[in-house]
N, C-alpha and C positions, 0 to 999 in steps of 0.2 A: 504494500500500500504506500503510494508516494506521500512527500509530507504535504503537500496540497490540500490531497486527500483528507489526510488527519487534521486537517486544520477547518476543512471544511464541512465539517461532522451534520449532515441533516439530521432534524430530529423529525421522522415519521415511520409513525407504528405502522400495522402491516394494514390494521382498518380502523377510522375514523371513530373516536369515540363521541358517543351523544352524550353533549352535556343537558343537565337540568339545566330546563328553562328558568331564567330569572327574574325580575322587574325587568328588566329590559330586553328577554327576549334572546340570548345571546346563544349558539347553537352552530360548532364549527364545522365548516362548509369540508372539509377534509384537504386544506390547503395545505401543502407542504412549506414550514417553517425551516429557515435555514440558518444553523450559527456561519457565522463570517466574518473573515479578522477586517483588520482596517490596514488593507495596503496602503493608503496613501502616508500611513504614518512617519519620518521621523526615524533615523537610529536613535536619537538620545531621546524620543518620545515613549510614551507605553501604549502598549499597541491594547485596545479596546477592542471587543467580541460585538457586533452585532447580530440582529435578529432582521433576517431577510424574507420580508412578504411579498407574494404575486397575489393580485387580484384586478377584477373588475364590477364597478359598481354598478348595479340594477336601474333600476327608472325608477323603482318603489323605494330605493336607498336614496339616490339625488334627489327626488321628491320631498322625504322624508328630511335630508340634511337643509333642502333650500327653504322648507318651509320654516324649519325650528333658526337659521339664519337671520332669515326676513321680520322674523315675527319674534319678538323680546315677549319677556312677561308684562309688559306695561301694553304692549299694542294687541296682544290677546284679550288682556281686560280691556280695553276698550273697546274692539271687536263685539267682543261679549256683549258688554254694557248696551251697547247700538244696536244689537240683534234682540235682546230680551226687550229694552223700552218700546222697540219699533212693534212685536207682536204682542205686546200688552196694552198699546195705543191700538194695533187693530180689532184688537178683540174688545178692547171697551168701545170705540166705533162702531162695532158691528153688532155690538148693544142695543148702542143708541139707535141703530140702523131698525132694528128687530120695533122697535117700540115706536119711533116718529117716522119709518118709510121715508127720510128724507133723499135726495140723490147726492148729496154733498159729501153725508158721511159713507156711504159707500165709495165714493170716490178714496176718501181714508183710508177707509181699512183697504184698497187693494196699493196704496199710495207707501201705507207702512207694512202691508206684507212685503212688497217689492224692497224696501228699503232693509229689511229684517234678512230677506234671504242673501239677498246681493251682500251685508257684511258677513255673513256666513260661509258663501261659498264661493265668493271669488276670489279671493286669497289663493286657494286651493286650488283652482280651476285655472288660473295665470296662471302658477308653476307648474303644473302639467302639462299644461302648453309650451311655456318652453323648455321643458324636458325634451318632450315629443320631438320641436325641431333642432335640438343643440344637440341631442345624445347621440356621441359618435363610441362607445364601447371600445376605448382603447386600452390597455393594460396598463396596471401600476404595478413600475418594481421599486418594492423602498429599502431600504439598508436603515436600520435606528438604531443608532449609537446612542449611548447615554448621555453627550452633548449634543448631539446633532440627529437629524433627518436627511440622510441624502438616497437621491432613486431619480426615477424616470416616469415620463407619462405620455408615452407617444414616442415623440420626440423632442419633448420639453423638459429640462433638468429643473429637480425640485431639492433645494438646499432648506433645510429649516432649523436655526438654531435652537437648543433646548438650553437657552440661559435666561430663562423667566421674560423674554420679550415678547414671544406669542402668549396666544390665549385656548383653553383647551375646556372641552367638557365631552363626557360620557351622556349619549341620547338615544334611547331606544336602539340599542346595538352597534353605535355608532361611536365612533369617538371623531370628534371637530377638534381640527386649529386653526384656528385664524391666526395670519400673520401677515407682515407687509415687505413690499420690496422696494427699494430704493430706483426712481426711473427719473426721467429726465423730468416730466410734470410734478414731480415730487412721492412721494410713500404711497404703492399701489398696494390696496389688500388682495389679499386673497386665501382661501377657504381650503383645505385638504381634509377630506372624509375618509376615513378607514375604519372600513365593517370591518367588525372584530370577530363575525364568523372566519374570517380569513387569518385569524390568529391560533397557530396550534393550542390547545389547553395546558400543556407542559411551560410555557414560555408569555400568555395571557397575563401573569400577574407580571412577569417582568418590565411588558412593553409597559402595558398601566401605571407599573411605578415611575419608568423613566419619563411617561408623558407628566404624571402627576407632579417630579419633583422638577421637571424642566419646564414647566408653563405656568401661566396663571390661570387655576381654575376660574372656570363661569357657572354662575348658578343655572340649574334647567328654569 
């Protein structure tokens, strides 16, 4: 066995184990996890082990990330708030409707049904849309080092430092970073989602830790 070899030790059983379901849903897709030294290192450096994932993300996983992006805890309660007042104004319109036969207040109640549904479901209905026309199903390969994120996505190199300057949180099976890049119009954000079913279960709590101690948590 060359030393390559031994340095490059996959870690995959011969079958996929199911894990229990969790809050979050989390159940590995049977994706082969690979330790991997850090060539780029440095003689007087110490050479660090990553955890090398391949995957590609669903429409119902980028749905799911763009949504919980888009949409803070503050603008869901608001969401909310606009949806409930709107069909509790129709439904007491449609009260008054029952009792005075007026044509006005019908006019209401279908004035704040429309209004109640439209904050409900167009959120939802945007990102799906452009899901549908943006989603080009390319491969992510990432290398996570304990300081760092570096991988591929296509053809687009993905570096992400883990020294508390991005932003991280676990979602529904997801784990988010936000982070930004330095460009000529000044600090461009941008989003990396990795489904954690594509995370062996031997190595799950490892990645988790080095997201958790190299980011700054966000609350769900």
């Amino acid at each position: 066995m060359s030393e390559k070899q031994i340095e490059e030790e996959a870690v995959k059983p011969p079958q996929p184990e199911q894990q229990d379901a969790d809050d979050d849903g989390i159940r590995w897709d049977g994706s082969e996890a690979r330790m991997v030294p850090d060539e780029d290192a440095q003689a007087y450096e110490e050479k660090m082990t990553a955890v090398r994932i391949r995957y590609k993300l669903t429409k119902e996983e980028l749905c799911r990330a763009l949504l919980r992006e888009g949409m803070n805890r503050s603008k869901r309660f608001l969401l909310c708030g606009i949806s409930i007042v709107s069909f509790v104004a129709a439904a007491a319109f449609l009260a008054e409707f029952s009792l005075r036969s007026l044509p006005a207040m019908l006019l209401f109640v279908v004035m704040f049904l429309v209004v109640g549904i439209f904050s409900a479901v167009f959120p939802r209905f945007a990102i799906r849309r452009f899901v549908q026309k943006n989603y080009d199903c390319q491969e992510y390969v990432l290398n996570i080092y304990p300081d760092v994120i570096e991988g591929t996505y296509g053809n687009e190199k993905i570096s992400i430092p883990l020294d508390g300057s991005a932003c991280s949180m676990l979602y529904k099976g997801l784990a988010l970073l936000q982070y930004s890049e330095k460009s000529g119009s000044g600090p461009k954000k941008h989003l990396l989602v990795i489904p954690l079913r594509s995370v062996e279960p031997g190595v799950l709590a490892d990645v988790e830790a080095m997201l958790c101690v190299g980011t700054r948590r966000v609350r769900k």
